[in-house]
N, C-alpha and C positions, 0 to 999 in steps of 0.2 A: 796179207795178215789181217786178221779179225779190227774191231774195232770191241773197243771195251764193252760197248751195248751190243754187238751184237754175241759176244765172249758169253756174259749174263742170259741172252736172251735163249741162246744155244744149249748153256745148261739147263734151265728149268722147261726147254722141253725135250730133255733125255738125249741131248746130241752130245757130240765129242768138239767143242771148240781147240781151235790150234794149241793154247793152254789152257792150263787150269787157271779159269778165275779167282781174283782176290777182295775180297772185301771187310770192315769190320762197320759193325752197329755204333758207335762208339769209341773216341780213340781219347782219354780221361788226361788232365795232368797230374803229374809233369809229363808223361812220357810226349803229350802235344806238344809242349812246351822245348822241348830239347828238341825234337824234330823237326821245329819251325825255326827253334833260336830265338824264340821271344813269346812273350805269355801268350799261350791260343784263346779264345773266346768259345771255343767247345766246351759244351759237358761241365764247363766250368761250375760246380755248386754255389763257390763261396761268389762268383759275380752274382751269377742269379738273384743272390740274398744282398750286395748291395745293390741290384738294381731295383730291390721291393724296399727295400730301408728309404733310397728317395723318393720313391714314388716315382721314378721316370724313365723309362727309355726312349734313348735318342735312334733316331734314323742312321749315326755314322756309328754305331754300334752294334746295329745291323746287318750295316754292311760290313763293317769288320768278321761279321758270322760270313757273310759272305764269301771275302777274300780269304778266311781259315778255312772253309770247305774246301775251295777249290785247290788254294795250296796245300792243302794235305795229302788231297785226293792222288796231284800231279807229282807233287816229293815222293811219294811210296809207291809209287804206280797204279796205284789202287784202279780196280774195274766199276764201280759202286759207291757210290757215297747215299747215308740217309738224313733227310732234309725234314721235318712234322713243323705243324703249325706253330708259330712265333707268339709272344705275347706284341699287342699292338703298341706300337710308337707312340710316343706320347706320356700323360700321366696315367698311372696306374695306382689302385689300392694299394696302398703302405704298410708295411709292417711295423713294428714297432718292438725293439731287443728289450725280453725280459730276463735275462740271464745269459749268462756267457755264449751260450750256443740253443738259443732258444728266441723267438720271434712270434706276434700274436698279431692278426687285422681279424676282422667280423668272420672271415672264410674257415678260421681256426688257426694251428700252431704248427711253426715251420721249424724244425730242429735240427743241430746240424752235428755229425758224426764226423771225429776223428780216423775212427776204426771206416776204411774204404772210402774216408771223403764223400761224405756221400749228406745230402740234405733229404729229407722227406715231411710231407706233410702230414700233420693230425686234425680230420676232421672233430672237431672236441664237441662239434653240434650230435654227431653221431655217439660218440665215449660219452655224453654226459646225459644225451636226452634216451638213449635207446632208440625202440623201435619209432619212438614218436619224432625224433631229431632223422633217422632215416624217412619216414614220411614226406617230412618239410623237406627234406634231398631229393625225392622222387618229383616234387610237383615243381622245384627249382629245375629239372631235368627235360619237365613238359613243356614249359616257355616257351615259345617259339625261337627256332637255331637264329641265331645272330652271327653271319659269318658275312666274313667283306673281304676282300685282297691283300688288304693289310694284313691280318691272321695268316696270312703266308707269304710274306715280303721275302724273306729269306729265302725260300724255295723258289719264287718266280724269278728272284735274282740270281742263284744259281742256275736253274736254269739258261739265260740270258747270257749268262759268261761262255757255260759248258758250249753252248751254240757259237757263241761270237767265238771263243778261241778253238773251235773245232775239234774239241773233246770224244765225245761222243760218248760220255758217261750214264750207266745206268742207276737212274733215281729212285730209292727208297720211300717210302714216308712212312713211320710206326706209330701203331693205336693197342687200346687192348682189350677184351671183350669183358672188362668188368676190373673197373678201379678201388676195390674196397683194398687190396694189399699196396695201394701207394697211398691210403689215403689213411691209414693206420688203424683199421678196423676187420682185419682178416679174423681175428677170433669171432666177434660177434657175426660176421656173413657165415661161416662154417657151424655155427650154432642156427643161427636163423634160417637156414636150409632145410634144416632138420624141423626144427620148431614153428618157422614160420613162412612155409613154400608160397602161399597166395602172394605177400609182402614180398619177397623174391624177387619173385618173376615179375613184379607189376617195377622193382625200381630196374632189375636188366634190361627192360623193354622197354622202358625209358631212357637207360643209361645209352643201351646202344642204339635205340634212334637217334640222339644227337652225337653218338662216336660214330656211327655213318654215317651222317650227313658231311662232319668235319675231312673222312677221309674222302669221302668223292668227291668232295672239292681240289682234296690234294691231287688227285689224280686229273682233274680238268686241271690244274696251273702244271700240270706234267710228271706226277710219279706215275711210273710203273710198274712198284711194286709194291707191297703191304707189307710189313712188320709184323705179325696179330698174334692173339695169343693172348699169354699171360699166366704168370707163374701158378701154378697147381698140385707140382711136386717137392717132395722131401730126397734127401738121400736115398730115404729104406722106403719109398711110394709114394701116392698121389695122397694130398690134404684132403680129397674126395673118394668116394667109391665109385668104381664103373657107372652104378645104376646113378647116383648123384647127379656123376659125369654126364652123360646120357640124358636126363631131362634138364638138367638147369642150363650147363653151358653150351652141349653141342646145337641145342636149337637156333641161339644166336650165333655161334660160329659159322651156323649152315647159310643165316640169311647173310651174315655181313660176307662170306666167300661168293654165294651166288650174287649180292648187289655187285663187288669188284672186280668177280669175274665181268660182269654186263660192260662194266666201264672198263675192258679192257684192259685191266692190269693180273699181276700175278701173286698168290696170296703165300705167307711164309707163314706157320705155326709156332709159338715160341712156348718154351717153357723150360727153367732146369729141372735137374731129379731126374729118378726113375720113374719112367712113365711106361714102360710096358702093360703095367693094369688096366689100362686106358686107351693105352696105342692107337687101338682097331677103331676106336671112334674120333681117336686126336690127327691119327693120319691118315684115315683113310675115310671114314665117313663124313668126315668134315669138306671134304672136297680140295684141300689144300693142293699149293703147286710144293712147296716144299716145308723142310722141319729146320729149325735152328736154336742154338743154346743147347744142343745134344752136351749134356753133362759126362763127362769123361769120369770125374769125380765119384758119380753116382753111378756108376758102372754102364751107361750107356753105350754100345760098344760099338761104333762105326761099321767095321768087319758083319757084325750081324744087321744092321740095318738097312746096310748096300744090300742085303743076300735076300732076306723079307720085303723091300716095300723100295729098292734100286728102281725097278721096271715104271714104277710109279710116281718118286715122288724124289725129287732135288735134295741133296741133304749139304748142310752146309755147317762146317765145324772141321775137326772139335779139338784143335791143338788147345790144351789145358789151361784154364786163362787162376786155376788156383793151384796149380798144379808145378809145369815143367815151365810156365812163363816167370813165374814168381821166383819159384827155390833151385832150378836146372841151370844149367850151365849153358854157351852156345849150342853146346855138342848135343847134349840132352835136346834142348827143344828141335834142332836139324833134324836129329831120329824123328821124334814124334810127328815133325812133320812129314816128313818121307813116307813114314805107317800112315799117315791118313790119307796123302795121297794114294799111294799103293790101294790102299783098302778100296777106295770110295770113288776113285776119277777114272779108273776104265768104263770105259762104254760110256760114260760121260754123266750129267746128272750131279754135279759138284763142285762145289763153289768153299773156296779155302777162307775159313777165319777161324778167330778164338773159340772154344765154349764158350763164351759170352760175350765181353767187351776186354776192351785194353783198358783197365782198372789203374787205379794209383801206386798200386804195387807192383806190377809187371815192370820187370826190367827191360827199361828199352834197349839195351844191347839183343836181348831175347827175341822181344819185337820185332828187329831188323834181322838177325838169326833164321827166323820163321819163316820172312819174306824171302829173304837172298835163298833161301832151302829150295821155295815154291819155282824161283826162277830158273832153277838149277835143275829140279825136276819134276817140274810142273809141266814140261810139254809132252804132249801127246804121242809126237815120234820115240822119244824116249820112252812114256809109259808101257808104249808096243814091245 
């Protein structure tokens, strides 16, 4: 029998592993939370936001990131866990609650959402100054990289276990080739493309010389594989046009897959929506090993993407994470799972998770539904 790494490693170079691999980007509470039997330290928003309200995080909270990795990993069987850089131990800038669900330090405003649990940040230097507040972000972006070991405790720790306990787990780490949609300023970059290409291109080519640096670091303390990407589509298309597509982001997608190719790892493309406008330069001239966040939702269709771009490129999805996880029954998500496999893990090249993550809403009976499906007919003899 395969070992979990080498199950991973077998798919993204177009082999038939003994099963179908299983993995998720993200597994959110509660559904962590009920599968551990006690609050998980993943994904968790509302920690995140008391750990900036003291200003500190401790070492043994850390490693509690730690010990949730791995018990997750090992409770669900999981092939795949993914690990990205940690904030460092110690003190850290503070935030400070100006409203029920709203928080401010110098970096800007950290807001927190009912609807999906979910926190995100608002650069307000950007919302308030314009072009001129993106400037001072581009020359903050030239500084020289500041990266130590500590910046990935969490992963070298994982690591260290997956070894000591004879895991043989395949390590993730995710980055994205352009943070303006986490950072609350997607309207003015989809204007300023337009309007202001020079400004652009000078903060992506800042932005992502320090989001390579940070990820080949991950990959020297031991990922293996990229996360990359970054959301681009709507339901009904890409937030961009091909040609957009094409000079703004594929340039950087090309260098950051060739640096991670170099360093030996394997690069995964993300984005939801419909992306067929795009495709030919999102999967295939980018150099990617594989695609994920395949939107079910958006009509992204598995069956047509094994048939187009199988021979080529790992596809990993796309059981409905708003869809049959959320509002289906066992029964329901078991099909779904069954069609995906069917669809996408002959001839191999397939690696089983959500459209996206296991969100706050996914029911975790559906969750474990999914898995027990994959086990059930997720092996190869079978698929035959």
């Amino acid at each position: 029998m395969l070992t979990s790494r080498e199950r991973v490693f077998r798919a993204f170079c177009l082999e038939e592993p003994d099963k179908v691999p299983v993995f998720e980007q993200e597994i959110q509470p509660p559904v962590s939370d009920m599968l551990l039997g006690r609050i998980c330290s993943l994904a968790d928003k509302r920690l995140n936001i008391r750990i900036l309200e003291r200003g500190y995080l401790s070492t043994s909270l850390l490693e509690q990131m730690v010990k949730d990795h791995i018990e997750l990993a090992t409770e669900l069987n999981l092939d795949a866990v993914n690990v990205s850089a940690n904030m460092r131990p110690g003190k850290c800038e503070a935030i400070k609650r100006i409203s029920a669900r709203e928080w401010v330090n110098e970096r800007g405003t950290i807001r927190y959402s009912l609807v999906g649990d979910r926190s995100y940040r608002v650069d307000l230097r950007i919302r308030e100054k314009g072009k001129e507040g993106l400037r001072e972000r581009i020359e903050e972006l030239r500084e020289p990289i500041d990266i130590c070991p500590d910046d990935f405790y969490v992963l070298r720790r994982v690591k260290h276990e997956i070894e000591r306990r004879n895991l043989d787990l395949f390590v993730f780490t995710a980055s994205v080739v352009f943070d303006w949609h986490g950072a609350g300023w997607t309207d003015l970059a989809l204007k300023w493309l337009l309007t202001e290409p020079g400004l652009m291109h000078k903060y992506l080519d800042a932005y992502n010389r320090r989001a390579i640096g940070f990820v080949k670091a991950a990959i020297d303390f031991g990922a293996e594989g990229v996360l990359d990407g970054g959301d681009l589509a709507y339901r009904h298309g890409p937030m961009i046009s091909p040609k957009a597509y094409m000079e703004f982001i594929l340039p950087y997608q090309k260098r950051r897959v060739d640096t991670f190719h170099r360093k030996g790892a394997f690069v995964v493309n993300r984005s939801d929506g419909w992306i067929w406008p795009i495709a030919h330069d999102f999967l295939e001239n980018s150099g990617v090993d594989g695609y994920c966040e395949i939107d079910k939702s958006a009509g992204m269709d598995l069956g047509e993407l094994k048939e187009v771009y199988g021979d080529r490129l790992c596809l990993l999805g796309n059981v409905n994470c708003a869809g049959a996880l959320v509002n289906g029954t066992t029964g329901d998500v078991t099909k779904e799972t069954e069609e995906c496999i069917q669809k996408a893990a002959p001839g191999g090249g397939y690696i089983l998770c959500s459209s996206n993550v296991i969100h706050s809403h996914v029911r975790p009976e559906n969750y474990l539904a999914m898995l027990d499906a994959c086990r059930k007919c997720g092996k190869y003899g079978y698929l035959a």
